[in-house]
Phi, psi and omega in degrees: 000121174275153216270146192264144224269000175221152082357061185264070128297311181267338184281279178312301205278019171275356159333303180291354193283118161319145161263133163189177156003327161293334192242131190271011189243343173238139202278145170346298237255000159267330213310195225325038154241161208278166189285335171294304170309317190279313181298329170300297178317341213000102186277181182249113151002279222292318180298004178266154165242188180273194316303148160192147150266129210241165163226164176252090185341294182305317177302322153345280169291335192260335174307280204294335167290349193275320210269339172283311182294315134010264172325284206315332175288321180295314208111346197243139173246157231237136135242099175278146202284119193261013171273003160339275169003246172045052164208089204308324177255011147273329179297312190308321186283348176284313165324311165278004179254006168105018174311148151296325192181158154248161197282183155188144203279298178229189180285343170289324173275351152308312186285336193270338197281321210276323199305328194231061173013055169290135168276338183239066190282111176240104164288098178281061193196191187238127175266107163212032172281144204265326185300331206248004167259325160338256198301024173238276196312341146302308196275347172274334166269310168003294208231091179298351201262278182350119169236144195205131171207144178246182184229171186210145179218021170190144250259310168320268172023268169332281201314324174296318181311287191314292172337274182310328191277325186276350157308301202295339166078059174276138170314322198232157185259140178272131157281149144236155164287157139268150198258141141270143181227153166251171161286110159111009175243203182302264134261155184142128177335126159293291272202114156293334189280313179290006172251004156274354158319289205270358161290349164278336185285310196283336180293315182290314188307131197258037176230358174247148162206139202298153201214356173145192192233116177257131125186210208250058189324323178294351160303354196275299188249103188243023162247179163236054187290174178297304220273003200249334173257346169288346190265322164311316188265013150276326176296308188269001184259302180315283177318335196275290200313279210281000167292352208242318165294004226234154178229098175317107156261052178211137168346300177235094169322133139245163190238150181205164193181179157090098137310190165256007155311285225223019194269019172281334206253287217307318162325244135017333194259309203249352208274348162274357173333311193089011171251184163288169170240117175252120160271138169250037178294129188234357193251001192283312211300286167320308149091187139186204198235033178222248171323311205266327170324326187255336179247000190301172149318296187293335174273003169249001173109355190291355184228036185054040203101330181290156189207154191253187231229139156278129173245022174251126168224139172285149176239123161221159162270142173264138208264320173216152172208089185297338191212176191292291204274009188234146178220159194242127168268152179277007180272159166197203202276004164256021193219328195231184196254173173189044179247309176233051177093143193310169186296155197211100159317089218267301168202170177260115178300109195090336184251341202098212173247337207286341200261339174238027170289024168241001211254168174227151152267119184263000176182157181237165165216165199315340177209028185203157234213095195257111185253115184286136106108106158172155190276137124208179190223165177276151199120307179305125166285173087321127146266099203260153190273102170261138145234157179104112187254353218248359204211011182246327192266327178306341179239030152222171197253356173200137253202117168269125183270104203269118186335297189204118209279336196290326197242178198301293222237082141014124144219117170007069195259349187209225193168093184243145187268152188236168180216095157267000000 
C-alpha cells in the first residue's frame, strides 16, 4: 500500500487554531473563532484592515495544475522547493497534483516538513550540523516510509556527516547528492575532478550513499538575456557529463536542478541523463507580477501558451498625503516584498485603476510607502502588484485566501498558516 505523501490529518486540524492577537492579518472582529469558522463564514475583504497581504484561490489552482502538467509532458519529476512558502497546505496541493516530493532549505524547515509527515524530503543544501544528523538519523529509523537525500560539496563535508551519523549510531545510510557549482555562484563542487574525488568520498563513508548529482543554475544567471542562458545551459551540459561518469549506489541516480527561472533548459539539457530529473522550482505556485513575470519559462512561451498567474496582492492605506504629488501607505518593508522590486499600484478599492494609473511607489521604510503622482486621499485602499514571492509569504504567519482577489467585493475562503 503506498504510504501518503502528507499528514493530511495534520493538514485538516489546522482548522481547529483560535484567531487572536498573533496574527497581524486578522481583524479583531475574528478574534477567538477557528480558522474553520472563518472558511464558513466567508467574510469580506473588506472586515480586514491594512497592511495585508491575500492570496487568490484561482490563481492558486491554476499555477498548480499548469506547472503539473508541465512536468508531466516534460518527463520530470517536480520537489517544489517549500521554502516559498513554508505553508504545509500548499505543499499539500502540490503533493496532490503529483509533486515527487518537497525541497527544504534547512533543518529547521526540515523539521516543519517532518512535523506535518511529508514523506519524501530533498534538503538542498550540506546538513553537518551533528544535533540535527542525531535527530535525522533518528527519524529515519523511526519511520521506514521516510525517505531523504541531502548534498555534500566538499570531502570535510563526507567526514562530518560520516562522524555525527556514526555517533548517533544510525540504522540507514543518508542518501546524497554531490553538489555542482559554477564560477561566482553559490555552493557547489568547482573542479569536475574534484567532484568525482568526493563521489568516491561518499561511497567509502560507510553511513552515506551517493544517490545522484545536485545543483543549482540560477545562481548563475538572473536574466534570460542570450548571454544569461548560455551560462546556464553550459552549467546543465557540465552536469549531463559528469552525471552520466559516476557510479550510483541507489536504484534510481537522480540528477536535479531548476529554480523557477530556467527550468525549461534543466529539462531538455539533463532530461537524456538516464536518471531521474527532479526539478525544485518552488516560486510557481505563488507566481507574481514583477521577476519570476519577466523570467518565468511560461512567460517566455515554453508551454504552448499557458502562462502562469500572480496570485499575491498587496493591500495598503493611504495614511497620509503630506504633500500635492506624495501620499504615504501604511506597508513597508515588514509587510511586502521589495528586493526584486517595489510594490506596483494596481487600483484604488472602489475607485478603480484611473487615480493611480500614473502613480508609483518609489521607496519603502520599515512601515511605510511612498506613492507618487496619484489621486487618492487618506482613507483609500490600494491594491499593490508584488515580486519576489520567496520574500513575500515570510512575513506573515497566516495569510487570507481570497474567492477572487479580481472582484469588486472579495471574500475570504480560507486562512493559510506559514512556519517561517
Amino acid at each position: 500500500m503506498m504510504v501518503a505523501s502528507i499528514d493530511a490529518g495534520a493538514i485538516d486540524a489546522l482548522g481547529e487554531e483560535r484567531l487572536d492577537w498573533r496574527f497581524k492579518a486578522i481583524p479583531a472582529s475574528l478574534h477567538g473563532m477557528s480558522v474553520a469558522n472563518v472558511r464558513d463564514g466567508r467574510p469580506p475583504l473588506d472586515d480586514f484592515g491594512t497592511p495585508l497581504l491575500t492570496l487568490d484561490a484561482r490563481s492558486l489552482d491554476h499555477n498548480v495544475q499548469t506547472m503539473a502538467r508541465w512536468a508531466d509532458v516534460a518527463g520530470v519529476a517536480l520537489a517544489p522547493h517549500g521554502k516559498t512558502t513554508m505553508a504545509p497546505q500548499l505543499w499539500r496541493r502540490q503533493l496532490d497534483a503529483g509533486a515527487w516530493g518537497i525541497t527544504v532549505a534547512n533543518l529547521p524547515q526540515l523539521r516543519v516538513a517532518r512535523a506535518f509527515g511529508v514523506r519524501r524530503i530533498m534538503l538542498a543544501n550540506s546538513l553537518l550540523d551533528p544535533a540535527g544528523l542525531a535527530w535525522l538519523a533518528a527519524e529515519l529509523e523511526e519511520h521506514p516510509e521516510f525517505e531523504f537525500v541531502s548534498w555534500v560539496d566538499s570531502p570535510r563535508s563526507v567526514e562530518l556527516m560520516d562522524e555525527a551519523l556514526r555517533l548517533a549510531r544510525a540504522q540507514r545510510r543518508v542518501d546524497v547528492c554531490v553538489e555542482i557549482g559554477g564560477p561566482h555562484g553559490r555552493t557547489g563542487v568547482r573542479d569536475d575532478g574534484d567532484a568525482r574525488a568526493l563521489a568516491d568520498a561518499v561511497r567509502q563513508a560507510p553511513t552515506l550513499r551517493l544517490a545522484g548529482l545536485a545543483g543549482y543554475e540560477g545562481a548563475l544567471a538572473h536574466d534570460a538575456s542570450d548571454e544569461g542562458r548560455g551560462a546556464v545551459d553550459a552549467y546543465l551540459r557540465r552536469m549531463a557529463n559528469l552525471f552520466a561518469g559516476l557510479d550510483y549506489e541507489t536504484d534510481e541516480p537522480i540528477v536535479t536542478a531548476g529554480g523557477s527561472s530556467f527550468f525549461d533548459q534543466v529539462a531538455d539539457v539533463l532530461g537524456d541523463s538516464g536518471g531521474r530529473v527532479v526539478l525544485r522550482s518552488g516560486a510557481y505556485i505563488v507566481h507574481d507580477d514583477g521577476f519570476y513575470r519577466e523570467i518565468s519559462p511560461f512567460s517566455r512561451g515554453v508551454a504552448g501558451g499557458a502562462r502562469l498567474r500572480s496570485a499575491m496582492h498587496g493591500w495598503a492605506r493611504v495614511v497620509s498625503r503630506p504633500e500635492p504629488a506624495l501620499a504615504l501607505l501604511d506597508a513597508g518593508k515588514r509587510d511586502l516584498p521589495f528586493d526584486e522590486g517595489l510594490p506596483v499600484p494596481q487600483f484604488v478599492r472602489g475607485k478603480g485603476p484611473d487615480v493611480v494609473e500614473k502613480a508609483s511607489v518609489t521607496a519603502v521604510n520599515d512601515q511605510h510607502a511612498f506613492l507618487e503622482d496619484a489621486s487618492v486621499e487618506p482613507g483609500d485602499v490600494v491594491r499593490l502588484a508584488l515580486s519576489h514571492p520567496c520574500t513575500a509569504l515570510d512575513k506573515w504567519t497566516l495569510i487570507p485566501v481570497l474567492d477572487d482577489a479580481d472582484a469588486g467585493q472579495p471574500v475570504v475562503i480560507d486562512l493559510v498558516r506559514t512556519w517561517f
